[in-house]
N, CA, C and O atoms as a GROMACS GRO file, in nm:
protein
  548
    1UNK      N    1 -14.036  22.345  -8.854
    1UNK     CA    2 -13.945  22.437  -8.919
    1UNK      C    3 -13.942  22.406  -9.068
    1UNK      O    4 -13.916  22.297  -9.119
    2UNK      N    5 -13.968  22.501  -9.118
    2UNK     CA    6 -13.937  22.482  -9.264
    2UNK      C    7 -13.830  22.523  -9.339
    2UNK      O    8 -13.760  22.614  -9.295
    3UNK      N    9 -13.802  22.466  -9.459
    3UNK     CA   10 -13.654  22.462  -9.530
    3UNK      C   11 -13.679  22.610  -9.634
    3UNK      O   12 -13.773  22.638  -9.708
    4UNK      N   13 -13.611  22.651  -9.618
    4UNK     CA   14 -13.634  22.811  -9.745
    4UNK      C   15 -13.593  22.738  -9.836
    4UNK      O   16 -13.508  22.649  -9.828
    5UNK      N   17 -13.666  22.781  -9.946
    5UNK     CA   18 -13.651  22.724 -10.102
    5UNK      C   19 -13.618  22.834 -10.175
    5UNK      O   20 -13.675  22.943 -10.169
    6UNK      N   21 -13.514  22.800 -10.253
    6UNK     CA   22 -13.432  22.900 -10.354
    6UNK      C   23 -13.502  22.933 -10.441
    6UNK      O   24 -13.582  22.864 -10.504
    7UNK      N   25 -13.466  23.090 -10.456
    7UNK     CA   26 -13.561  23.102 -10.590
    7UNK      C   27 -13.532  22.999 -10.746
    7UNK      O   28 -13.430  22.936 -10.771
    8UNK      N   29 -13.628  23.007 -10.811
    8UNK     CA   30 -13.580  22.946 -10.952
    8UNK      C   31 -13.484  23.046 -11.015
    8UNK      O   32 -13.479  23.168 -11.010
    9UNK      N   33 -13.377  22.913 -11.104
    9UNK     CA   34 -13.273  22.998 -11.185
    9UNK      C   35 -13.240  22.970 -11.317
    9UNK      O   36 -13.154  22.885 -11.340
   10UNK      N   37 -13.296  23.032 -11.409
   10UNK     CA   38 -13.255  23.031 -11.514
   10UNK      C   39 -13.142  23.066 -11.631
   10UNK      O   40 -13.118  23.186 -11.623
   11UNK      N   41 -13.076  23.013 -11.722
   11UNK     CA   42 -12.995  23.114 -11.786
   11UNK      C   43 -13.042  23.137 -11.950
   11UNK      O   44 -13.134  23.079 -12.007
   12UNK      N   45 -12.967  23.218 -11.997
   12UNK     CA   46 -13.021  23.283 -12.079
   12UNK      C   47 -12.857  23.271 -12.176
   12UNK      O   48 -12.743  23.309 -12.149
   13UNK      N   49 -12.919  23.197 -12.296
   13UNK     CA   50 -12.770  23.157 -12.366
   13UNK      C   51 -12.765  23.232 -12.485
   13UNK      O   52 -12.852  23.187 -12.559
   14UNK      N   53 -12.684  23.355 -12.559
   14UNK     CA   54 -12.678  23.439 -12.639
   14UNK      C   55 -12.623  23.304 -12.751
   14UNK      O   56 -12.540  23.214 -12.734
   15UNK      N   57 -12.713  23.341 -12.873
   15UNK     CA   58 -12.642  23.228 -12.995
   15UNK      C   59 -12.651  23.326 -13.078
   15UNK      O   60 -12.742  23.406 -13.102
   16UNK      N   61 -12.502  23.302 -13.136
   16UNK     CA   62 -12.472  23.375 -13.282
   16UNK      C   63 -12.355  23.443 -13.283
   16UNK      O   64 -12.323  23.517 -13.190
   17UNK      N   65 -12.281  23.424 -13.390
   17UNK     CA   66 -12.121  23.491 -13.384
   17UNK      C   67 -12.124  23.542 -13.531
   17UNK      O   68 -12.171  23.485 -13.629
   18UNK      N   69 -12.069  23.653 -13.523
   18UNK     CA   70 -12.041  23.795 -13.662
   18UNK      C   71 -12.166  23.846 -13.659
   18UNK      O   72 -12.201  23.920 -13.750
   19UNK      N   73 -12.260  23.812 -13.548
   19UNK     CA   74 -12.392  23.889 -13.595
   19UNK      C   75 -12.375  24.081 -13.593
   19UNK      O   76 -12.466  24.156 -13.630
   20UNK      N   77 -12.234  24.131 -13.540
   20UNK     CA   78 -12.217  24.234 -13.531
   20UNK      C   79 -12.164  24.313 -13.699
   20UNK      O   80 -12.170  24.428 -13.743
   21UNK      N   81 -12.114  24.182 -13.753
   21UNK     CA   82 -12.067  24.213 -13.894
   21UNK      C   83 -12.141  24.331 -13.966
   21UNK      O   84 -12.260  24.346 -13.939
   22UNK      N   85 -12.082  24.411 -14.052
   22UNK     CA   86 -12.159  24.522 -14.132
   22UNK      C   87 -12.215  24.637 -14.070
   22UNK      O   88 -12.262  24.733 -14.131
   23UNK      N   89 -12.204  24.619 -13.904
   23UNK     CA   90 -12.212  24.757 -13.855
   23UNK      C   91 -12.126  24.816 -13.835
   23UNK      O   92 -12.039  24.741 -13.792
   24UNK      N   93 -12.087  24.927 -13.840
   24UNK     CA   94 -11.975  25.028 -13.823
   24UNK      C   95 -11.927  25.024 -13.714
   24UNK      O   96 -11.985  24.945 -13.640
   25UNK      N   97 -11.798  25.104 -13.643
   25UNK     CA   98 -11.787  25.076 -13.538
   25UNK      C   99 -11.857  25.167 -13.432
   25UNK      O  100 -11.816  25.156 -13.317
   26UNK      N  101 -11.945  25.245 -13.455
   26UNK     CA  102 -12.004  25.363 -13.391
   26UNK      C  103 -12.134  25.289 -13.361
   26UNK      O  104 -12.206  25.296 -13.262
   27UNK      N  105 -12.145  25.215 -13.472
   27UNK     CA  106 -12.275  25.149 -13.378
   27UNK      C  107 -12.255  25.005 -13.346
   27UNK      O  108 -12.352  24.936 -13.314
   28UNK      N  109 -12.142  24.960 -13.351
   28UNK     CA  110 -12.118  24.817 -13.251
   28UNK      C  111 -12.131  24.877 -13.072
   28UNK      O  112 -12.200  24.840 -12.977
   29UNK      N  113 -12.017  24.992 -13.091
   29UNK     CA  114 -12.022  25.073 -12.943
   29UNK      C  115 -12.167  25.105 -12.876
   29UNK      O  116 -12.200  25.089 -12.759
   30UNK      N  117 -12.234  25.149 -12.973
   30UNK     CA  118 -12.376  25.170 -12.950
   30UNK      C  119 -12.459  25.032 -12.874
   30UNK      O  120 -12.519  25.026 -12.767
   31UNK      N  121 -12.437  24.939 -12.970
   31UNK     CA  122 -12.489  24.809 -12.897
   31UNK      C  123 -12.421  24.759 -12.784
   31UNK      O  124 -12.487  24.696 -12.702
   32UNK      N  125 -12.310  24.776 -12.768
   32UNK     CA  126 -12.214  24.718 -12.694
   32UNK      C  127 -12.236  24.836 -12.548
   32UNK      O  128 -12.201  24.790 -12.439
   33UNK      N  129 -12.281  24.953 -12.549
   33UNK     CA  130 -12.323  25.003 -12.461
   33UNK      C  131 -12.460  24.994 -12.396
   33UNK      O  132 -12.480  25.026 -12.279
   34UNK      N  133 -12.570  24.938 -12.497
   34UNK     CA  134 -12.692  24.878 -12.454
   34UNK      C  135 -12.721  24.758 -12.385
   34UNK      O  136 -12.823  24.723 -12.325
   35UNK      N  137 -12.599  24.694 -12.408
   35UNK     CA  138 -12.570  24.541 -12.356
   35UNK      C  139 -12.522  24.540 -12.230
   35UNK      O  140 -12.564  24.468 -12.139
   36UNK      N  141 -12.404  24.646 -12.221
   36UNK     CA  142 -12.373  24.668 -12.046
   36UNK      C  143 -12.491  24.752 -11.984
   36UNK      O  144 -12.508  24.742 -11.863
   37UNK      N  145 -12.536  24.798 -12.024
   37UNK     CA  146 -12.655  24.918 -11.963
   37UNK      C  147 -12.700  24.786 -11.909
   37UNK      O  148 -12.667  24.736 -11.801
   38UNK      N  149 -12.786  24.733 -12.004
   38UNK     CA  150 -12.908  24.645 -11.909
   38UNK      C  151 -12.780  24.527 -11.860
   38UNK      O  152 -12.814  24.507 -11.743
   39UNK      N  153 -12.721  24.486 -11.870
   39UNK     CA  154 -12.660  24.382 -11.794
   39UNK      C  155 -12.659  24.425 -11.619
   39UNK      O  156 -12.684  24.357 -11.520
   40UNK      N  157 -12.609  24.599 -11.640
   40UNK     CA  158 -12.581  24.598 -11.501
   40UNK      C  159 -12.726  24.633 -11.455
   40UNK      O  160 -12.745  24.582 -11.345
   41UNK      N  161 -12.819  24.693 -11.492
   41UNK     CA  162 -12.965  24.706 -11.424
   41UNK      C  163 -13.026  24.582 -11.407
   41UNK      O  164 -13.094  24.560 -11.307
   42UNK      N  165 -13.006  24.484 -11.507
   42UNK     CA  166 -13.004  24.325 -11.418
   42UNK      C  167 -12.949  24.319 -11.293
   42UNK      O  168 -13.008  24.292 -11.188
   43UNK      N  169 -12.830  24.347 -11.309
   43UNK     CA  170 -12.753  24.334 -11.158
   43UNK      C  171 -12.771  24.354 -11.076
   43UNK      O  172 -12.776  24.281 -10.977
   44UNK      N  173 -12.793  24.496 -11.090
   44UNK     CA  174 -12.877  24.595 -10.965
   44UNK      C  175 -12.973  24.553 -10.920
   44UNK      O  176 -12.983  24.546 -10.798
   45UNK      N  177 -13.047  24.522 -10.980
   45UNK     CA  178 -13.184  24.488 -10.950
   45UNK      C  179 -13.199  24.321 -10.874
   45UNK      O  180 -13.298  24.282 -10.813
   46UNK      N  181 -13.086  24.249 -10.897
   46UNK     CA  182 -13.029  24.136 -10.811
   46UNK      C  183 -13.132  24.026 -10.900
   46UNK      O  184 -13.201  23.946 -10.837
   47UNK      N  185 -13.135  24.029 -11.048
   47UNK     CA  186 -13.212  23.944 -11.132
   47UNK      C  187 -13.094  23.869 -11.204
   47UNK      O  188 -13.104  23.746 -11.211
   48UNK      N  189 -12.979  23.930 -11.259
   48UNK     CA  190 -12.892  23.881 -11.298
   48UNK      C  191 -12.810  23.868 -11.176
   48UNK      O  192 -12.794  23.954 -11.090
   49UNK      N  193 -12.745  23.710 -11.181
   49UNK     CA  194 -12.659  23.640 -11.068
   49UNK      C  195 -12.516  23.674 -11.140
   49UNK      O  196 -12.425  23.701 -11.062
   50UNK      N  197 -12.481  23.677 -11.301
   50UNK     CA  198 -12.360  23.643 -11.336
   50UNK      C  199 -12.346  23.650 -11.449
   50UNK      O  200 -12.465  23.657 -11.479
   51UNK      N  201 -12.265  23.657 -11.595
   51UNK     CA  202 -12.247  23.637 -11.698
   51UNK      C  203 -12.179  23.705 -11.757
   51UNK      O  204 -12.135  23.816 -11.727
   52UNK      N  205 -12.163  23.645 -11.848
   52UNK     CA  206 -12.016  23.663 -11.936
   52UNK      C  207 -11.981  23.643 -12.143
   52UNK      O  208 -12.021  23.550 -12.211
   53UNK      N  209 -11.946  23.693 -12.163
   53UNK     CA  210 -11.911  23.612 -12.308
   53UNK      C  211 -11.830  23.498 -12.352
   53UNK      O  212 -11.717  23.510 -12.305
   54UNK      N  213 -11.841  23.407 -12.412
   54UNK     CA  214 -11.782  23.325 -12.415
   54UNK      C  215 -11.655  23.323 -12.537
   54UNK      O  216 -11.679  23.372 -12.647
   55UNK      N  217 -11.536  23.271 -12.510
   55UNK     CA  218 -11.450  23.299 -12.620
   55UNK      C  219 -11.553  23.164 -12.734
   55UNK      O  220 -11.659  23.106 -12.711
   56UNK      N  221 -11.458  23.159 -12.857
   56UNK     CA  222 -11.504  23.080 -12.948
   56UNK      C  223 -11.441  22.992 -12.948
   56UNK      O  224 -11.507  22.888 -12.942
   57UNK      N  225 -11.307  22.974 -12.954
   57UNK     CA  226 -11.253  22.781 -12.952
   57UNK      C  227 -11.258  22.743 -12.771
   57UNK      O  228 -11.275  22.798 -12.663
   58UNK      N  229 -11.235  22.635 -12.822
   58UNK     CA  230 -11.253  22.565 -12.666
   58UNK      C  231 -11.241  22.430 -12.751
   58UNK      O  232 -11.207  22.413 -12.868
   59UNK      N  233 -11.294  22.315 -12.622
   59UNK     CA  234 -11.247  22.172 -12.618
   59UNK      C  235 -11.332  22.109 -12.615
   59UNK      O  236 -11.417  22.146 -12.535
   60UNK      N  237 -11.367  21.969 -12.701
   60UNK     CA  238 -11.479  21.913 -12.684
   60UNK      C  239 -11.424  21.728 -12.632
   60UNK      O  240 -11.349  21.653 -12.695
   61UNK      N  241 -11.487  21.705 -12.515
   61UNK     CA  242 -11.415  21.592 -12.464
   61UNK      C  243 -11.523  21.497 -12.488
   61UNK      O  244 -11.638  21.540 -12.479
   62UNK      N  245 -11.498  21.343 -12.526
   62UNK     CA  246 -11.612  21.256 -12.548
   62UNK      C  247 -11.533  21.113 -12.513
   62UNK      O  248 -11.410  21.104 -12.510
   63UNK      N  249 -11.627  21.001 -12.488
   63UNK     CA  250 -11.536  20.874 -12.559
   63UNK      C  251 -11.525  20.852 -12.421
   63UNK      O  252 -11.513  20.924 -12.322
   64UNK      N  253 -11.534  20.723 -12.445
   64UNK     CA  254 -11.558  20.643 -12.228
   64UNK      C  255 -11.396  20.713 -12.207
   64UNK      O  256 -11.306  20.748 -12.284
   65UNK      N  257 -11.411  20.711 -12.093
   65UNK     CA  258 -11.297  20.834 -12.014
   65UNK      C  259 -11.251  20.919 -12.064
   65UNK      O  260 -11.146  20.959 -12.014
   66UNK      N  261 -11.290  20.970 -12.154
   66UNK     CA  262 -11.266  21.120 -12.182
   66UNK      C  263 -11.147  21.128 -12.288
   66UNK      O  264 -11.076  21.224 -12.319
   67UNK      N  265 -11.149  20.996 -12.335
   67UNK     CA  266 -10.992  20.991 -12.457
   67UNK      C  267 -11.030  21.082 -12.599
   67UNK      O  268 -10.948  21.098 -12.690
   68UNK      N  269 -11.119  21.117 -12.599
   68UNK     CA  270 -11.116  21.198 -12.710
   68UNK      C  271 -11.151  21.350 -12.675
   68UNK      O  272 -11.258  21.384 -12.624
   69UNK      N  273 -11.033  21.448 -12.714
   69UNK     CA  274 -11.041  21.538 -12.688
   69UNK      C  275 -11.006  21.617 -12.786
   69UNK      O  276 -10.887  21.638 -12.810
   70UNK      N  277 -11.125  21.685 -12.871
   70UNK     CA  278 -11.075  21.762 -13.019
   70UNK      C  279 -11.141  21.918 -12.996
   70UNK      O  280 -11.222  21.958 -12.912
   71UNK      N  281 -11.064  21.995 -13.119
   71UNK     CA  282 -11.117  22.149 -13.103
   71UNK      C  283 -11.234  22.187 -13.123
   71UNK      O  284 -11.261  22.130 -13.229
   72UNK      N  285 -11.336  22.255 -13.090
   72UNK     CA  286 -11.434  22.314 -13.090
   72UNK      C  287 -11.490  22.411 -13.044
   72UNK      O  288 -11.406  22.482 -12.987
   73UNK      N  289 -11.637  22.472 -13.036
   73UNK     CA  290 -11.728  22.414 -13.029
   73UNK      C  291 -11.774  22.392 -13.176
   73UNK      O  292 -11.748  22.481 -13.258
   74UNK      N  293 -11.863  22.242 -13.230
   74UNK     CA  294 -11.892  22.204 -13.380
   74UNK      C  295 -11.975  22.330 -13.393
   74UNK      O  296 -11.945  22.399 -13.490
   75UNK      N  297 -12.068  22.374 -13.320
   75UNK     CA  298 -12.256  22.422 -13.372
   75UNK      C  299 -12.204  22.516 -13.497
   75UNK      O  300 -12.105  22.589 -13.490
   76UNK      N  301 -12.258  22.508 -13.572
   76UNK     CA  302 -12.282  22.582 -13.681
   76UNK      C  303 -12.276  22.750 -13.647
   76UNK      O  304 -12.313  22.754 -13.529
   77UNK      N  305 -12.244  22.913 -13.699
   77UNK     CA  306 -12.158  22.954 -13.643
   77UNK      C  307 -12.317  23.036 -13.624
   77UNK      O  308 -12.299  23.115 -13.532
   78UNK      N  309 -12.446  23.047 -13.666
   78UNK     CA  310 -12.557  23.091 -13.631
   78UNK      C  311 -12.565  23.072 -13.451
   78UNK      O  312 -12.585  23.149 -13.357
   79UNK      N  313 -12.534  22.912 -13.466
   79UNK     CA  314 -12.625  22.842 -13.352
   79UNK      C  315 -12.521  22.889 -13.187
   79UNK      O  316 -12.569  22.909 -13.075
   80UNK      N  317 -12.372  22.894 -13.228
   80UNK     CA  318 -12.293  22.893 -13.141
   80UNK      C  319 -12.324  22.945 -13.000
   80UNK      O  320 -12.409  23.034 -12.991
   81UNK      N  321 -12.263  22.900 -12.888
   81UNK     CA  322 -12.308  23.016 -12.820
   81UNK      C  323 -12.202  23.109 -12.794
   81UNK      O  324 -12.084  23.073 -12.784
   82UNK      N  325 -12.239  23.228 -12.781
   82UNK     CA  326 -12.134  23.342 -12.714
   82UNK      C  327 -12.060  23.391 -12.643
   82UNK      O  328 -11.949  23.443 -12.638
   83UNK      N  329 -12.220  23.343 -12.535
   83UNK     CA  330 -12.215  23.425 -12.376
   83UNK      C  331 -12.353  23.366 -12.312
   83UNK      O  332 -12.437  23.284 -12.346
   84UNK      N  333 -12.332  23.449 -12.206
   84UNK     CA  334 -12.436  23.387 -12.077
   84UNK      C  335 -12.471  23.451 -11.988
   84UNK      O  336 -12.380  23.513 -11.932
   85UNK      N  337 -12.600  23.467 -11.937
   85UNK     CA  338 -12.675  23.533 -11.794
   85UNK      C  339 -12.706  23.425 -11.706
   85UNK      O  340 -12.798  23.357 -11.753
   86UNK      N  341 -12.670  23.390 -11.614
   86UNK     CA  342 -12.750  23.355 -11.520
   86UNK      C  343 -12.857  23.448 -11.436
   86UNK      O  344 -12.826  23.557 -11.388
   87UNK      N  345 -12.996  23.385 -11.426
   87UNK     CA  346 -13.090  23.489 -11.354
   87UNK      C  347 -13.141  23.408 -11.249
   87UNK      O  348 -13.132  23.286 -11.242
   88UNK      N  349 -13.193  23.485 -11.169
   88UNK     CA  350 -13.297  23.412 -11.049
   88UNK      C  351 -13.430  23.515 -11.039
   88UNK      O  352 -13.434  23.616 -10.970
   89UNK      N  353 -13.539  23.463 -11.125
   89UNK     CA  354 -13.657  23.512 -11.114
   89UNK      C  355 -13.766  23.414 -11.062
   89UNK      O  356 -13.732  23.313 -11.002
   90UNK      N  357 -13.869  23.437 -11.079
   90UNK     CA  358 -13.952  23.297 -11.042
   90UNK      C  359 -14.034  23.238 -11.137
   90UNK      O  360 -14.111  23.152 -11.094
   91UNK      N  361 -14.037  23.264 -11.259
   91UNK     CA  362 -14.079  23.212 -11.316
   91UNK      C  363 -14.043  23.200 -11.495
   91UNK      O  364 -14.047  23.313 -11.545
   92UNK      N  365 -14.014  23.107 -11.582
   92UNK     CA  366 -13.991  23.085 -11.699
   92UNK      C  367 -13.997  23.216 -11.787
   92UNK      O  368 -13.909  23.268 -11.856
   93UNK      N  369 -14.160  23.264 -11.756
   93UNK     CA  370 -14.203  23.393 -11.823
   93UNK      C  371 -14.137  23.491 -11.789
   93UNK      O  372 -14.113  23.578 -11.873
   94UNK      N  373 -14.090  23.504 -11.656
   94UNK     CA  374 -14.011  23.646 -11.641
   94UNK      C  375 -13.851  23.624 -11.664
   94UNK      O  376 -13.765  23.712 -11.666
   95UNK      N  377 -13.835  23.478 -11.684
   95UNK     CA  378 -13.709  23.470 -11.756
   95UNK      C  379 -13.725  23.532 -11.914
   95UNK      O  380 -13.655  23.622 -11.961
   96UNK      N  381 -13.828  23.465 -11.978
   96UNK     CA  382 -13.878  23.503 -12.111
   96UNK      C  383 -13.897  23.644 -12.123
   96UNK      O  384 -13.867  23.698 -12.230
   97UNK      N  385 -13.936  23.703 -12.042
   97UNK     CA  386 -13.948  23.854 -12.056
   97UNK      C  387 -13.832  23.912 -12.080
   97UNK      O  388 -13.801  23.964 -12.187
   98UNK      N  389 -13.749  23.904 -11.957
   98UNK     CA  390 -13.638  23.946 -11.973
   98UNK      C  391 -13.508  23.930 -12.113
   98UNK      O  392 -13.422  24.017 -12.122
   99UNK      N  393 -13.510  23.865 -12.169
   99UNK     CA  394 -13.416  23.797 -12.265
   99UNK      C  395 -13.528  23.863 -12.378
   99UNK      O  396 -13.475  23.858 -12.488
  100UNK      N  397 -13.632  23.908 -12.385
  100UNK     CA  398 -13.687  23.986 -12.492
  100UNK      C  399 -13.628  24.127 -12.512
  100UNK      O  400 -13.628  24.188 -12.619
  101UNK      N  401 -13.566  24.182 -12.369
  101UNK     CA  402 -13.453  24.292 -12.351
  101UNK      C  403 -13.339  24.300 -12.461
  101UNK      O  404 -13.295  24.396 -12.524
  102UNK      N  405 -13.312  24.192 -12.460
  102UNK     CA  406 -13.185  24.172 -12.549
  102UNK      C  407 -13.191  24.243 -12.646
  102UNK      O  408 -13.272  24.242 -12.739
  103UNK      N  409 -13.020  24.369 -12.609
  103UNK     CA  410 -13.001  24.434 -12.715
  103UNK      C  411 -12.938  24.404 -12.838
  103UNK      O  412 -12.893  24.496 -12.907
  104UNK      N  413 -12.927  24.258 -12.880
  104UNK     CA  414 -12.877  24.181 -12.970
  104UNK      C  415 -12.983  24.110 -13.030
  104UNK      O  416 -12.950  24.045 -13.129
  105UNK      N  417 -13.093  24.104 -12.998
  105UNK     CA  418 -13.216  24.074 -13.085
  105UNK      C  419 -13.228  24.137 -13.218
  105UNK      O  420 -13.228  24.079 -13.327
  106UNK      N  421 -13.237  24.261 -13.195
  106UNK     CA  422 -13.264  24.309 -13.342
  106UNK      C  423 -13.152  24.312 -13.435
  106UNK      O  424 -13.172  24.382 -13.534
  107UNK      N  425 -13.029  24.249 -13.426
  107UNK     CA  426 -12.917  24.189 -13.516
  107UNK      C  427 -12.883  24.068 -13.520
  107UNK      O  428 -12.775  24.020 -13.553
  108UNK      N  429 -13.015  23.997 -13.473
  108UNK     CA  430 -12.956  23.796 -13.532
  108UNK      C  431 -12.936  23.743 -13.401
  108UNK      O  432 -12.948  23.620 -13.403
  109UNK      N  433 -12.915  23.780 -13.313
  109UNK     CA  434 -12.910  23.709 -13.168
  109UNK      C  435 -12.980  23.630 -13.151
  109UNK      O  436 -13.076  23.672 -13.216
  110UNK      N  437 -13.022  23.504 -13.096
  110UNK     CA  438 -13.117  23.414 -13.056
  110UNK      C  439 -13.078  23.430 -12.921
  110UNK      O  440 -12.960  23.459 -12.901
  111UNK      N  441 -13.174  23.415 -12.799
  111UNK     CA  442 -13.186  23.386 -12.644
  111UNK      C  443 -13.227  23.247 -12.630
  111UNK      O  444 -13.342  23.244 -12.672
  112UNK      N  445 -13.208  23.182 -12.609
  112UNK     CA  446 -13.227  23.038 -12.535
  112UNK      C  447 -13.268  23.057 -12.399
  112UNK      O  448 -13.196  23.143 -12.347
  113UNK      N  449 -13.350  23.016 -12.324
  113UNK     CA  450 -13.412  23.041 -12.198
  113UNK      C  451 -13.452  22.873 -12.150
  113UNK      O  452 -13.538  22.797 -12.194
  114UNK      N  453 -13.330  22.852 -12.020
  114UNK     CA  454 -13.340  22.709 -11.959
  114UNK      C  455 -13.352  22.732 -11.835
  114UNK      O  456 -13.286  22.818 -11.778
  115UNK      N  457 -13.422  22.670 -11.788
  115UNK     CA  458 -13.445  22.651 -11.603
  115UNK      C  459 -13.318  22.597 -11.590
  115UNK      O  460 -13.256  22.534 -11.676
  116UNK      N  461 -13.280  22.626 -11.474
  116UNK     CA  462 -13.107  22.545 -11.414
  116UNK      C  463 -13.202  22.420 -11.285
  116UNK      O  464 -13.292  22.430 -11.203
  117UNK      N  465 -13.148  22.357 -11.316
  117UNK     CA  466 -13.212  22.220 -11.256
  117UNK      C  467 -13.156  22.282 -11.072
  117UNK      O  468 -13.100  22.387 -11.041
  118UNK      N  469 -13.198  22.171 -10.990
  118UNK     CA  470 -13.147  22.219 -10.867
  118UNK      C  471 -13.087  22.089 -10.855
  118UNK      O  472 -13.015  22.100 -10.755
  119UNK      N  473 -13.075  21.965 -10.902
  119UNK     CA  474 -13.045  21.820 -10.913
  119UNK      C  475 -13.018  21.799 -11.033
  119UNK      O  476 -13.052  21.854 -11.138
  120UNK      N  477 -12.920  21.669 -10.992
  120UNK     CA  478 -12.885  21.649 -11.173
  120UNK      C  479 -12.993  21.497 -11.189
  120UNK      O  480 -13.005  21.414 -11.099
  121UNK      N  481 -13.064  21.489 -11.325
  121UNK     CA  482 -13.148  21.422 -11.330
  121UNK      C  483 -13.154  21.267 -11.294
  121UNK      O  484 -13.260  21.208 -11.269
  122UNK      N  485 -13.032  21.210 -11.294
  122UNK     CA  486 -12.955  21.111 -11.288
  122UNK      C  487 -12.949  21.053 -11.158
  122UNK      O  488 -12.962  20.937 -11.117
  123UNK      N  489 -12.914  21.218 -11.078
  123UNK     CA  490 -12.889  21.183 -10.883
  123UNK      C  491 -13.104  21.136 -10.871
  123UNK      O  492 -13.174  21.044 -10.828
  124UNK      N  493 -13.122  21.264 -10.939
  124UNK     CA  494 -13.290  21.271 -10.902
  124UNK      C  495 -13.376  21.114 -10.911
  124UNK      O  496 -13.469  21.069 -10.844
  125UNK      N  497 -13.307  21.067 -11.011
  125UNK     CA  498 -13.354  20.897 -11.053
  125UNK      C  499 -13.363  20.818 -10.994
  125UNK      O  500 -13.459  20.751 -10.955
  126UNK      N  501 -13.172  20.811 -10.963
  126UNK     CA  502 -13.131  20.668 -10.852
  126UNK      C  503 -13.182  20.690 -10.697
  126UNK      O  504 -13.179  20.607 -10.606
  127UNK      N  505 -13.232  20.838 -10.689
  127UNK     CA  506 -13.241  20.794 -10.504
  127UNK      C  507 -13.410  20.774 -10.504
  127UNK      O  508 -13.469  20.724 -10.409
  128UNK      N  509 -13.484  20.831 -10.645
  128UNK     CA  510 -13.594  20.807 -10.629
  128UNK      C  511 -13.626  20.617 -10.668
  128UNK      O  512 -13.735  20.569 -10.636
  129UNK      N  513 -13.558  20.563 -10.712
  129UNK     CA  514 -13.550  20.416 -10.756
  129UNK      C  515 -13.500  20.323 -10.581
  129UNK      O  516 -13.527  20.211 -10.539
  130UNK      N  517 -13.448  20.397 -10.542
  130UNK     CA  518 -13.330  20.362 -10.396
  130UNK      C  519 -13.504  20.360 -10.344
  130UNK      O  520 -13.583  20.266 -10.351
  131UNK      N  521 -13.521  20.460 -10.306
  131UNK     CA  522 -13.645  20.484 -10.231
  131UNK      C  523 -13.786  20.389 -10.263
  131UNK      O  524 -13.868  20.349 -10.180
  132UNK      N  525 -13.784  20.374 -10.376
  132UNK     CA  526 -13.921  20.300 -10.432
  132UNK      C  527 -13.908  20.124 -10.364
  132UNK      O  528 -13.995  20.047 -10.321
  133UNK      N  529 -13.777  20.111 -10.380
  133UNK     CA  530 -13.715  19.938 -10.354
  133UNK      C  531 -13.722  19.962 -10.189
  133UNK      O  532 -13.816  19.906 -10.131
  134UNK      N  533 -13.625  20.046 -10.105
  134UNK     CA  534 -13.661  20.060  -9.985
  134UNK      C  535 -13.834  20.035  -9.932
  134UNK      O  536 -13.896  19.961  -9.855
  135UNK      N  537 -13.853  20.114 -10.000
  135UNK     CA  538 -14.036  20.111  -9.947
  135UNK      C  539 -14.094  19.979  -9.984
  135UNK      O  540 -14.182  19.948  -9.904
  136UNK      N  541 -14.075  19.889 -10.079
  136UNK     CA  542 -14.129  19.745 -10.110
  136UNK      C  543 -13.997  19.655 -10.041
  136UNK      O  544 -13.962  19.549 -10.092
  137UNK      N  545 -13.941  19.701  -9.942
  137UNK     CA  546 -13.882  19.541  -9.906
  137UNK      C  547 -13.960  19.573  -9.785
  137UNK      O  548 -13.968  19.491  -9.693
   0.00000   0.00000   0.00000
């Protein structure tokens, strides 16, 4: 019997804040209607899993147990991120394809395109280290 394997999942991280600046509001609506268009034909099409915009302040926690907790996010206001797709395609490129869609490209948008791990690299380490010592005793 074999185990079904999930498709691969990538997300797709919108960077850039005021990139809407200097357009009118007739054509923010304009973009802002190109953006739900394909969001939901992602959907439909069962390529997009999820996503959202992100507000701009939030919390940045650091410092062994978490004692430092100041406002943010720092990134510079180009780099920030916005918002977010999660997708499940099968491959990097058709993540890459897709995020070339982006109706925020042609006003300063950057897409970021990351595989979503299925393990965190850390778990992936210690049981492969667990395993290596198991097998030499």
């Amino acid at each position: 019997m074999s185990t079904p394997t999930k498709a691969p999942e990538y997300l797709l991280l919108f960077r850039g804040n005021d990139w809407y600046k200097g357009l009118s509001p007739e054509e923010m609506q304009g973009v802002a209607s190109k953006w739900m268009a394909w969001f939901k034909r992602l959907t439909d099409e069962g390529i997009c899993l999820a996503g959202q915009p992100l507000e701009r302040e939030g919390r940045m926690v650091s410092g062994k147990n978490g004692r430092v907790v100041s406002d943010g996010p720092f990134a510079e206001s180009k780099e920030a991120i916005g918002g977010y797709f999660l997708l499940r395609v099968n491959t990097i490129d058709e993540a890459v394809a897709v995020a070339k869609d982006c109706p925020g490209l042609a006003y300063g948008i950057q897409v970021e395109v990351r595989p979503v791990r299925e393990e965190c690299p850390m778990v992936e380490s210690a049981r492969t280290q667990l395993e290596a010592a198991g097998a030499a005793a």
